[in-house]
FIKOLZA-1660 file (N, C-alpha, C; in steps of 0.1 Angstrom, whole numbers, plus 5000, padded with zeros to 4 digits):
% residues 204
   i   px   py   pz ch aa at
   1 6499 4623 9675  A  X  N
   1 6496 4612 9666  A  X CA
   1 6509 4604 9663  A  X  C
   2 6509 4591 9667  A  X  N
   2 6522 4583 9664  A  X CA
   2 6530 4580 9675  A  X  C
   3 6525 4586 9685  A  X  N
   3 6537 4588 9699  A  X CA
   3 6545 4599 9698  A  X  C
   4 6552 4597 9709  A  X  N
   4 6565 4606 9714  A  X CA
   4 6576 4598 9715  A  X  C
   5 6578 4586 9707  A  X  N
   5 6595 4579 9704  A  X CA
   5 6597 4584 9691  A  X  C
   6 6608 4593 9690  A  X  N
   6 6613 4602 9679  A  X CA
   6 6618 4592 9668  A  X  C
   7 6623 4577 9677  A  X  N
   7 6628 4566 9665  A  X CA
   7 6615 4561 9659  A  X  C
   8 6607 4559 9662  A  X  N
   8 6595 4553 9657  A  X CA
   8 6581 4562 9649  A  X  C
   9 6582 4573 9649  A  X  N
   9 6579 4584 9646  A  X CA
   9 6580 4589 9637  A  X  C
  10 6577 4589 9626  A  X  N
  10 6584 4595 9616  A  X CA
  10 6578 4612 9613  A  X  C
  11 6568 4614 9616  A  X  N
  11 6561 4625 9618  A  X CA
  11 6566 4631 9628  A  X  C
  12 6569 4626 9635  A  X  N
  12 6573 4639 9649  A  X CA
  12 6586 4636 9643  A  X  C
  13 6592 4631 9640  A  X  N
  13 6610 4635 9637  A  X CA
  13 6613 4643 9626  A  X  C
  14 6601 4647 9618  A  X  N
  14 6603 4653 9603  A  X CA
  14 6597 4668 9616  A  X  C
  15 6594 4670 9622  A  X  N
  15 6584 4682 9627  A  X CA
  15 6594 4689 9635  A  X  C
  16 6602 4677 9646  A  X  N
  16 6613 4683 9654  A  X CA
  16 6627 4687 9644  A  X  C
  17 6628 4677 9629  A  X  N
  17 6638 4685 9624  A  X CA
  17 6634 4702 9619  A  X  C
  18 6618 4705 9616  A  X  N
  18 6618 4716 9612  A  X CA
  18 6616 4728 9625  A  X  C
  19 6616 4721 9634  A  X  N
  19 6616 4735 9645  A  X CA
  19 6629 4733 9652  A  X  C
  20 6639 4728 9649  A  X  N
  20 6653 4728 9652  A  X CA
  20 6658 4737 9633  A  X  C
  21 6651 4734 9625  A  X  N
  21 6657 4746 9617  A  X CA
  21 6653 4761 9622  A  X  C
  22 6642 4764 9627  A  X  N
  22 6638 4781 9631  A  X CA
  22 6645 4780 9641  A  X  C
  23 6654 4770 9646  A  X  N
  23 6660 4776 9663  A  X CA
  23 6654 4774 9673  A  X  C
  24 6642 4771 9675  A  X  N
  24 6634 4767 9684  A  X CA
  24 6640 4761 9698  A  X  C
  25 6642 4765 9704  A  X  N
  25 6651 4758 9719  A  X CA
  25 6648 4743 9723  A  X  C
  26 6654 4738 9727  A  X  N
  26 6650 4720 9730  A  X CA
  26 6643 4717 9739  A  X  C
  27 6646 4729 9752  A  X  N
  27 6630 4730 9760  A  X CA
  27 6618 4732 9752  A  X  C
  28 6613 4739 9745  A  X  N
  28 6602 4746 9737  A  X CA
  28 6598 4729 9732  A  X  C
  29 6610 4721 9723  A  X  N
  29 6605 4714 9716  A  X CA
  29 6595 4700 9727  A  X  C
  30 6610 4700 9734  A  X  N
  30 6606 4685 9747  A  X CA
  30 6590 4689 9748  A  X  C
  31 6589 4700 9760  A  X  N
  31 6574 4705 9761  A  X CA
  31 6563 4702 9751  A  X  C
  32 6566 4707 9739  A  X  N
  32 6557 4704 9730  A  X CA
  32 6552 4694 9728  A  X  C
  33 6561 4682 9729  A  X  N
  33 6564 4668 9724  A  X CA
  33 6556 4659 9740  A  X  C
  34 6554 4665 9745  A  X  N
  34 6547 4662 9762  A  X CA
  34 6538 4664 9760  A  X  C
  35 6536 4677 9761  A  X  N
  35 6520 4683 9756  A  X CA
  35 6511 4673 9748  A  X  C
  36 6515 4672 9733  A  X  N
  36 6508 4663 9724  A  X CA
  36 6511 4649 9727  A  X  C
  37 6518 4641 9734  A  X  N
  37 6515 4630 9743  A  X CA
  37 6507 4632 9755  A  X  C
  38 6501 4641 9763  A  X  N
  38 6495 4645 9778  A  X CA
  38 6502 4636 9782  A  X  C
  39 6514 4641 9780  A  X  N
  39 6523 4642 9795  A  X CA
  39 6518 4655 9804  A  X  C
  40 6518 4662 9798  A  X  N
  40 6519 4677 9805  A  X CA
  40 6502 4680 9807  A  X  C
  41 6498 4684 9819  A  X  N
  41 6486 4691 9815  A  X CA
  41 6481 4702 9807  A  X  C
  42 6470 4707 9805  A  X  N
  42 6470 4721 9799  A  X CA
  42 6465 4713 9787  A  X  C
  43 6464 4724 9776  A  X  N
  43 6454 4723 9765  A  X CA
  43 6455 4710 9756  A  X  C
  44 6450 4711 9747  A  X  N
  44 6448 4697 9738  A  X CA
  44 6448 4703 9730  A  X  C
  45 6455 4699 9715  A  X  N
  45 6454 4704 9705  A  X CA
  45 6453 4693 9694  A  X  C
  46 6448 4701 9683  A  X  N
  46 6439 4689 9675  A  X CA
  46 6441 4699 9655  A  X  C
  47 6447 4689 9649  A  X  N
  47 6448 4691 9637  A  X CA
  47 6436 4695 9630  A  X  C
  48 6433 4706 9620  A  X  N
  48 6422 4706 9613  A  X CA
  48 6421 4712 9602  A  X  C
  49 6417 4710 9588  A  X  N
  49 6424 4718 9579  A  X CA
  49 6409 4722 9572  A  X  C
  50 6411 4738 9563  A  X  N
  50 6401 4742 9558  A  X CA
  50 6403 4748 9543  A  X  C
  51 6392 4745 9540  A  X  N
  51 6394 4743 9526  A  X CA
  51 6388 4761 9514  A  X  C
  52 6392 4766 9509  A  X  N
  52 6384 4777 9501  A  X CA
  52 6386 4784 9487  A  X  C
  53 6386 4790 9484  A  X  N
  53 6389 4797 9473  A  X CA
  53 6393 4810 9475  A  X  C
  54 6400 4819 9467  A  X  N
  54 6410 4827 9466  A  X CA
  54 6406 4839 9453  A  X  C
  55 6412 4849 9452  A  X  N
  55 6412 4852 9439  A  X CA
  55 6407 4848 9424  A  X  C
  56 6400 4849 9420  A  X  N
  56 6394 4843 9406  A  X CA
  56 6395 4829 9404  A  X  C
  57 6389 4824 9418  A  X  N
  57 6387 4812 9423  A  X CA
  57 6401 4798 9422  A  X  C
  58 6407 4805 9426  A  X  N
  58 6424 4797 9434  A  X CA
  58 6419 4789 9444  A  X  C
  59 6422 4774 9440  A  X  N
  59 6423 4768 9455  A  X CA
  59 6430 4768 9463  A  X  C
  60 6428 4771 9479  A  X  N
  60 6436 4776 9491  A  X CA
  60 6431 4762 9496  A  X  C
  61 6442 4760 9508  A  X  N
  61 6442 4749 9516  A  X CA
  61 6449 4753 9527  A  X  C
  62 6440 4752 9544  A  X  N
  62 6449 4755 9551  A  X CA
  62 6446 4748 9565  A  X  C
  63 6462 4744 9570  A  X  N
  63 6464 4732 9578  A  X CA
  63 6467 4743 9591  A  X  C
  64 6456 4738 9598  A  X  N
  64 6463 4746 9613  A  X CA
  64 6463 4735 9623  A  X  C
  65 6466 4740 9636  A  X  N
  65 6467 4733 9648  A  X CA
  65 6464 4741 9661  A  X  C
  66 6454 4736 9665  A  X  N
  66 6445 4743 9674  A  X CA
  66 6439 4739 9688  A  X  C
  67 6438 4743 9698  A  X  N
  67 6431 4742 9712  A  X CA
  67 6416 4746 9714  A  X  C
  68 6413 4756 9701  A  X  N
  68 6400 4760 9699  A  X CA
  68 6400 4765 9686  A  X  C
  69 6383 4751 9681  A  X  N
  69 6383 4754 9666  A  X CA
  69 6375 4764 9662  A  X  C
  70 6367 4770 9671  A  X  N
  70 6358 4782 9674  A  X CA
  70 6367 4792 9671  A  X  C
  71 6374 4794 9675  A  X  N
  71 6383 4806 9673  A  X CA
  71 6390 4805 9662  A  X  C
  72 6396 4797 9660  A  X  N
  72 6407 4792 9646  A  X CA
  72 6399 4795 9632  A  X  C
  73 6380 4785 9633  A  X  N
  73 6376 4790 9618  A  X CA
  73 6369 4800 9621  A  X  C
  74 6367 4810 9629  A  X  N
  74 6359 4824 9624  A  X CA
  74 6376 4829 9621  A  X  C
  75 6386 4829 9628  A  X  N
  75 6403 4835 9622  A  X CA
  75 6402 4832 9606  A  X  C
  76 6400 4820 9601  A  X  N
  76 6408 4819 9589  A  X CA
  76 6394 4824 9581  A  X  C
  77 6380 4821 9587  A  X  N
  77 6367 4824 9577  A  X CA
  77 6369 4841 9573  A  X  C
  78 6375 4850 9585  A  X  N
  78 6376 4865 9585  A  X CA
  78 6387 4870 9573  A  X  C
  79 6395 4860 9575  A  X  N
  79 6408 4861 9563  A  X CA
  79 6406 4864 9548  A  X  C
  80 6398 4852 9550  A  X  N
  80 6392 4843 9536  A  X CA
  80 6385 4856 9534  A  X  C
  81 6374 4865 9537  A  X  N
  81 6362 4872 9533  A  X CA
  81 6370 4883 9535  A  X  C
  82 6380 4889 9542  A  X  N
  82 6386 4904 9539  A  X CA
  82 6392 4910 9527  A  X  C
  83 6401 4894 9521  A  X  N
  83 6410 4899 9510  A  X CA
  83 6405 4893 9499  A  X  C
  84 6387 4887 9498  A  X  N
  84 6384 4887 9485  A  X CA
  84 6383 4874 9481  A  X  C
  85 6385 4867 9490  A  X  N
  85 6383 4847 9489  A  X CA
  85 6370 4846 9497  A  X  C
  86 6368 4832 9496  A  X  N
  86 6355 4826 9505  A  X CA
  86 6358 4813 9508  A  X  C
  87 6357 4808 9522  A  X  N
  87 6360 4792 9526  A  X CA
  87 6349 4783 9519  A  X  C
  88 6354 4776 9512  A  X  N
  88 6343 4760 9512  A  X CA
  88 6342 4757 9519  A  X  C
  89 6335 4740 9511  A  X  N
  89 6335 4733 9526  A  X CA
  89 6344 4717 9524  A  X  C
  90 6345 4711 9530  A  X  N
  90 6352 4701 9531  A  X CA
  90 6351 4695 9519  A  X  C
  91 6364 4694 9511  A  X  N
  91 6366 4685 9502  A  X CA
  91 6360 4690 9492  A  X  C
  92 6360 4704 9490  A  X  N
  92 6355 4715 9481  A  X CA
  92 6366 4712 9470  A  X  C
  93 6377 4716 9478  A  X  N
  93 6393 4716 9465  A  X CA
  93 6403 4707 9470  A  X  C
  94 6402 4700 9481  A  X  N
  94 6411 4682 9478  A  X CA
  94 6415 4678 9474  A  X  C
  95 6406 4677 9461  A  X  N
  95 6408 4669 9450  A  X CA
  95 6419 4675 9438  A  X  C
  96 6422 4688 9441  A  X  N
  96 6427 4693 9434  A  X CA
  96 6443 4692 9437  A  X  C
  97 6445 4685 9449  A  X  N
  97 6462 4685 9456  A  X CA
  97 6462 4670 9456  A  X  C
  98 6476 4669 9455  A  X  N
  98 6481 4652 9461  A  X CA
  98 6487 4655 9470  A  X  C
  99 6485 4644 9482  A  X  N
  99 6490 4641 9496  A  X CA
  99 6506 4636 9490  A  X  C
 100 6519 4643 9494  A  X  N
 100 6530 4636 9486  A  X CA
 100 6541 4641 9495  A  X  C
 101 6555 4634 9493  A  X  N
 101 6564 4639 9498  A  X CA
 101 6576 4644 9494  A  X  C
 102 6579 4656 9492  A  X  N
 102 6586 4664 9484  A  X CA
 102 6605 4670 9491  A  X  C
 103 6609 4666 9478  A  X  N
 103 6626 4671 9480  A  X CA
 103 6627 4676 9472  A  X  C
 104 6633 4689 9471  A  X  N
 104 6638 4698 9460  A  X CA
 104 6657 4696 9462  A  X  C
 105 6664 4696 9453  A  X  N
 105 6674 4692 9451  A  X CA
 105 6686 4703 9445  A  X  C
 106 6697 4709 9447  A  X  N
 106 6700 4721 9439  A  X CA
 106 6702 4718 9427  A  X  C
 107 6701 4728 9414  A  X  N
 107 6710 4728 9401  A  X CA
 107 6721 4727 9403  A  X  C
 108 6725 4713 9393  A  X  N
 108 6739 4710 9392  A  X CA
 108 6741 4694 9401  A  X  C
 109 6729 4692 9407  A  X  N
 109 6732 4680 9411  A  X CA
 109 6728 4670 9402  A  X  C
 110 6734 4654 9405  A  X  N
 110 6735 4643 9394  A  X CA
 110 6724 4642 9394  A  X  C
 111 6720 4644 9379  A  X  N
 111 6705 4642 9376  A  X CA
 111 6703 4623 9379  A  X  C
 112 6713 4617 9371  A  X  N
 112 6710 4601 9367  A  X CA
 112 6713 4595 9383  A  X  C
 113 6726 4598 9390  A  X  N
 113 6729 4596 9398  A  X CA
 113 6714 4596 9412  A  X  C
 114 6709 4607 9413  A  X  N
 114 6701 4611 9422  A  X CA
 114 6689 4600 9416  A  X  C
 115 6682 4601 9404  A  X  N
 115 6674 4591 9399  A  X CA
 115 6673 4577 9404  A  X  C
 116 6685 4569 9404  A  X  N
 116 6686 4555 9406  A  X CA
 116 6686 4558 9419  A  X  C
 117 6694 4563 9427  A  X  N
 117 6691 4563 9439  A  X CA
 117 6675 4565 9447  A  X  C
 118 6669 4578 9446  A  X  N
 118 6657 4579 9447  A  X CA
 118 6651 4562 9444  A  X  C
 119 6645 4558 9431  A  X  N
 119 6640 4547 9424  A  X CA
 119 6645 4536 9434  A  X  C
 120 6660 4536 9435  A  X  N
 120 6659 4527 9445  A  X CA
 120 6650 4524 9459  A  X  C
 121 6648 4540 9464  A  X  N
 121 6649 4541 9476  A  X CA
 121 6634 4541 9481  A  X  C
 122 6625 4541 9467  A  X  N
 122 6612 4538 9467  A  X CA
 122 6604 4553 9465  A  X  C
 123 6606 4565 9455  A  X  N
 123 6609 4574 9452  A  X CA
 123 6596 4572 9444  A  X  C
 124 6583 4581 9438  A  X  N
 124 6573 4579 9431  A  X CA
 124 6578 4587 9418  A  X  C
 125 6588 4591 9417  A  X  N
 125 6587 4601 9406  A  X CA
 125 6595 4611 9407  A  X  C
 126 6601 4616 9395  A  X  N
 126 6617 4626 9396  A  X CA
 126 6616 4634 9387  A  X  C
 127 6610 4646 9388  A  X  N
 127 6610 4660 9377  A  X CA
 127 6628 4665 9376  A  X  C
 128 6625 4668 9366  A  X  N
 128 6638 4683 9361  A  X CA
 128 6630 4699 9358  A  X  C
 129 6630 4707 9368  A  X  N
 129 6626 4720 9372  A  X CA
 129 6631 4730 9358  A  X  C
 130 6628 4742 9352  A  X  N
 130 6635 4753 9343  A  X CA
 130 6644 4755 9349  A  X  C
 131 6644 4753 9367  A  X  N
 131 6657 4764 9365  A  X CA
 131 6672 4754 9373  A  X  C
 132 6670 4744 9366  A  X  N
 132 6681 4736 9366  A  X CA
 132 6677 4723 9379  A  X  C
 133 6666 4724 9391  A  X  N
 133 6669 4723 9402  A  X CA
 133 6662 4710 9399  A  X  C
 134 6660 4699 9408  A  X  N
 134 6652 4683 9408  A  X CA
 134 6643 4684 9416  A  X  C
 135 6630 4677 9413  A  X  N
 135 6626 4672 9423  A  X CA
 135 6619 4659 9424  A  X  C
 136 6623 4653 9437  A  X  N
 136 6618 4641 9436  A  X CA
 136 6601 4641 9450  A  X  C
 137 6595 4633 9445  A  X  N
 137 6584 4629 9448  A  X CA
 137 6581 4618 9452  A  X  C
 138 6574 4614 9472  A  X  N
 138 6576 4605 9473  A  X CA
 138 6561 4599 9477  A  X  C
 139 6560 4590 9483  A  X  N
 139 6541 4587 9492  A  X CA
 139 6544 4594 9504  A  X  C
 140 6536 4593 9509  A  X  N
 140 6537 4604 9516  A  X CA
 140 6542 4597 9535  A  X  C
 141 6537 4584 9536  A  X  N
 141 6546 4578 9547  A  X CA
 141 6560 4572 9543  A  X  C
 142 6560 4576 9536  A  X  N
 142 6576 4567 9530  A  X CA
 142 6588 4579 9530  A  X  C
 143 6584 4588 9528  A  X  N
 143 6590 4605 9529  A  X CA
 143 6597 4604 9536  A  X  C
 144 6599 4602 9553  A  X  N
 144 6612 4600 9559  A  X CA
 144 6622 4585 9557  A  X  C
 145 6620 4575 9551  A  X  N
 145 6626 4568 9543  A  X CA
 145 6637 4569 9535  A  X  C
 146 6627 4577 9524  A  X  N
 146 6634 4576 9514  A  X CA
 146 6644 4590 9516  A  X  C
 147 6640 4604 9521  A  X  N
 147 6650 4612 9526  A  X CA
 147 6663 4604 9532  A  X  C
 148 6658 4597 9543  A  X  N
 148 6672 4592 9549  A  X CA
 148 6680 4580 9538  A  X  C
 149 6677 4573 9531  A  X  N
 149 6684 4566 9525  A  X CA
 149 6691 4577 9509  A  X  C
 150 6682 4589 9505  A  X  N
 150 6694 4596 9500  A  X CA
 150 6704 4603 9502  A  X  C
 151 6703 4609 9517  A  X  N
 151 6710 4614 9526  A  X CA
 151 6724 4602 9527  A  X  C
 152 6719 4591 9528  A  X  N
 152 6730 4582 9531  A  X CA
 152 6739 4582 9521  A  X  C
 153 6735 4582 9504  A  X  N
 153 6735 4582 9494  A  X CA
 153 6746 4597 9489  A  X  C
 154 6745 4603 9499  A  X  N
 154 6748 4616 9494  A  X CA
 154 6745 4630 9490  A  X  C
 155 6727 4628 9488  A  X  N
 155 6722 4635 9485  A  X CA
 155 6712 4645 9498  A  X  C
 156 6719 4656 9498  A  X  N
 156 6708 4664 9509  A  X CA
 156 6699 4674 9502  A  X  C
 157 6689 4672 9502  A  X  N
 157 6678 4680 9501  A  X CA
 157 6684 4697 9506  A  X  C
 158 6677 4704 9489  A  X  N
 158 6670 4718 9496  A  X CA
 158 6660 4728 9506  A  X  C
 159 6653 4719 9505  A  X  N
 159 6640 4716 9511  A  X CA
 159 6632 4702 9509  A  X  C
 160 6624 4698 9523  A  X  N
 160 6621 4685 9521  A  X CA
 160 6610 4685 9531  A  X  C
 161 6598 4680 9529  A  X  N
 161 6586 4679 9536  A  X CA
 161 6571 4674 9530  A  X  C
 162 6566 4669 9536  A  X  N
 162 6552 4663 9530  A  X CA
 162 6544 4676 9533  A  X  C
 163 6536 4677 9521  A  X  N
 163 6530 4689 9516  A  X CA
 163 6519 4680 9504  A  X  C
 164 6504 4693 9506  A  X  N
 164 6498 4692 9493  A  X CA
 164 6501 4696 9485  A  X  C
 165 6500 4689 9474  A  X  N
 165 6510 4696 9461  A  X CA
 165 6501 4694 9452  A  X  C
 166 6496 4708 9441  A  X  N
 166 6486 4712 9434  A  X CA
 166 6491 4706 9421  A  X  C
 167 6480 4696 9417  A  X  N
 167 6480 4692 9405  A  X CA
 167 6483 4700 9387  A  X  C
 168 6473 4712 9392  A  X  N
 168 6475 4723 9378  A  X CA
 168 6478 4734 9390  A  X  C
 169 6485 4740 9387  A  X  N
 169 6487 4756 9387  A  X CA
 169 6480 4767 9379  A  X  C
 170 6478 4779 9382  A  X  N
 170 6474 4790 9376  A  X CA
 170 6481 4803 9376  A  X  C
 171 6494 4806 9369  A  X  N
 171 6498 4821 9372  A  X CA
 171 6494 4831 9372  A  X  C
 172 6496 4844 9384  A  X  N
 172 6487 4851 9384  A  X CA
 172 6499 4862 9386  A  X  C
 173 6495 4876 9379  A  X  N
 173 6500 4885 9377  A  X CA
 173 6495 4900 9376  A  X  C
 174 6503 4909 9379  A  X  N
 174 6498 4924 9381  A  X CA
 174 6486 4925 9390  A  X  C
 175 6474 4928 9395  A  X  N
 175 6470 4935 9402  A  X CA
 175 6462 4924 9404  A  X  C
 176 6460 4912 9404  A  X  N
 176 6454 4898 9409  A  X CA
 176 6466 4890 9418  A  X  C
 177 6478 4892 9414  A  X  N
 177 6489 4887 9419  A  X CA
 177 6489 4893 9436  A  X  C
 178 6491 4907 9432  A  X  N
 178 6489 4914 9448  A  X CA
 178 6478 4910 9455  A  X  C
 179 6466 4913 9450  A  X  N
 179 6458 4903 9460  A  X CA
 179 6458 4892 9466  A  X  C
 180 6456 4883 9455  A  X  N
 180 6462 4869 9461  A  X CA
 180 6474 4869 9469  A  X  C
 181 6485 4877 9468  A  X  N
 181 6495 4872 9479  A  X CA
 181 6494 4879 9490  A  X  C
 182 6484 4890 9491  A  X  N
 182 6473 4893 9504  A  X CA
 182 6465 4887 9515  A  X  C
 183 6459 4880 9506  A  X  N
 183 6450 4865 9511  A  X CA
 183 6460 4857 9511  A  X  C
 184 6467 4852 9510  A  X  N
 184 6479 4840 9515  A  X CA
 184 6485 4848 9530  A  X  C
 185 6490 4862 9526  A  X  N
 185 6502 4867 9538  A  X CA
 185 6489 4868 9549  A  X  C
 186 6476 4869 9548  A  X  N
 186 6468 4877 9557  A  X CA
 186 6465 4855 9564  A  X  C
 187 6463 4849 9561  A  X  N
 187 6459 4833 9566  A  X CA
 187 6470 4829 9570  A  X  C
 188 6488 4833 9564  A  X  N
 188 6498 4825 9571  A  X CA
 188 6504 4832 9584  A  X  C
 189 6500 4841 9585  A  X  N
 189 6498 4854 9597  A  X CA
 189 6490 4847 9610  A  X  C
 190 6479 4841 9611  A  X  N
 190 6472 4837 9618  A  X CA
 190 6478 4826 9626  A  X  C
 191 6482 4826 9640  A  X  N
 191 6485 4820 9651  A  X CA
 191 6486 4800 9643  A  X  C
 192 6471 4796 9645  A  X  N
 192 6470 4785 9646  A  X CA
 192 6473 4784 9631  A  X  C
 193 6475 4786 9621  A  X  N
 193 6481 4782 9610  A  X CA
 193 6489 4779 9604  A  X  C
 194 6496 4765 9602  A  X  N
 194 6507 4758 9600  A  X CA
 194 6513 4759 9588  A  X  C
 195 6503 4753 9579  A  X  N
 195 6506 4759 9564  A  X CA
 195 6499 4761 9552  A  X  C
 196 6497 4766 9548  A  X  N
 196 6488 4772 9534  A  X CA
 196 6497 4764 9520  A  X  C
 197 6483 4758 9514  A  X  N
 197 6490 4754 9504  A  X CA
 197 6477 4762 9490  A  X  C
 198 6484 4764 9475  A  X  N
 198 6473 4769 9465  A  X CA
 198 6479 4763 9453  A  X  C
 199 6467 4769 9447  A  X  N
 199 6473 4764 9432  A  X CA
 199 6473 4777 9422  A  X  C
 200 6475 4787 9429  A  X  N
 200 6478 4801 9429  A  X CA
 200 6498 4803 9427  A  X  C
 201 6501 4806 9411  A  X  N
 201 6516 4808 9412  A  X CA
 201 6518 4823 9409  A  X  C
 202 6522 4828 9422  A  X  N
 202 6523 4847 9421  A  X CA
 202 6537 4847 9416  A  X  C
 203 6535 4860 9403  A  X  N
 203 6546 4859 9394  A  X CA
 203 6555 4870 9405  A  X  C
 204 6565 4871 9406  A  X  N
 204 6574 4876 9415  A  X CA
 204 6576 4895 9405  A  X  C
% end
């Protein structure tokens, strides 16, 4: 989706910077980046995400990438029904995440400083976290934008990636906590599963 020019791309350059963070070899990546242009023959793979509930009804969300969606939703439907969740159906719990692009920032960095910048940089919004740390909030094609113009700025992200991000949260604790982080470990375990997002906060 977007092509295979890594300058024009903002999606494949946010994807290749995260599988050059696991180490991922530059062969593994080129190939990939072929593959999803057919350059290369062999499989076709196709984005698809599924939607369900969790533990005392937590919304789960989960983005995979797949060659076979036959296989992929009886994987995540078997998940879902082992550890005590059940899949919806499309656009069951959607509504409950915003499509956004997220930088977490460390404690101790310029709160005002990082503000104008972000705001400059076309930035939707800038929390201060309990435990000292920032985050800024961006739309969600503008994300590698505004990353790079804080970066220029000075500012490097803790983490940084477009993600669904749950409106309300629910903490969950003692012996609902374990489950639920059951049913999360048991769907992000699954091959074609990219990323799980909830509105499930397991107390540590």
């Amino acid at each position: 989706m977007g092509g295979g020019d890594v300058s024009a791309n903002p999606r494949l350059r946010l994807a290749i910077e995260k599988a050059k963070g696991q180490s991922l070899p530059k062969d593994n990546i080129d190939n990939a980046v072929k593959r999803g242009t057919g350059q290369l023959e062999g499989v076709n793979y196709e984005e698809i995400r599924y939607e369900g509930y969790g533990i005392n009804g937590a919304a789960v969300m989960v983005d995979c990438l797949t060659d076979n969606k036959v296989r992929t939703v009886a994987e995540v439907r078997h998940a879902f029904a082992k550890h005590g969740g059940n899949m919806g159906t499309d656009g069951s719990v959607a509504f409950l995440f915003t499509h956004c692009g997220q930088m977490l920032f460390a404690p101790g960095t310029d709160e005002a400083a990082l503000m104008d910048a972000a705001i400059e940089a076309g930035a939707d919004d800038i929390q201060s976290n309990d435990d000292g740390s920032i985050e800024v909030i961006t739309p969600p094609n503008d994300f590698a934008a505004v990353k790079e113009a804080l970066e220029k700025a000075g500012f490097k992200a803790e983490f940084g990636e477009v993600i669904m991000k749950p409106q309300n949260e629910t903490e969950f604790t003692g012996e609902d906590a374990l489950r639920m982080q059951k049913l999360l470990d048991a769907l992000e375990s699954l091959d074609d599963v990219q990323e799980v997002y909830t509105t499930a906060v397991i107390d540590e």
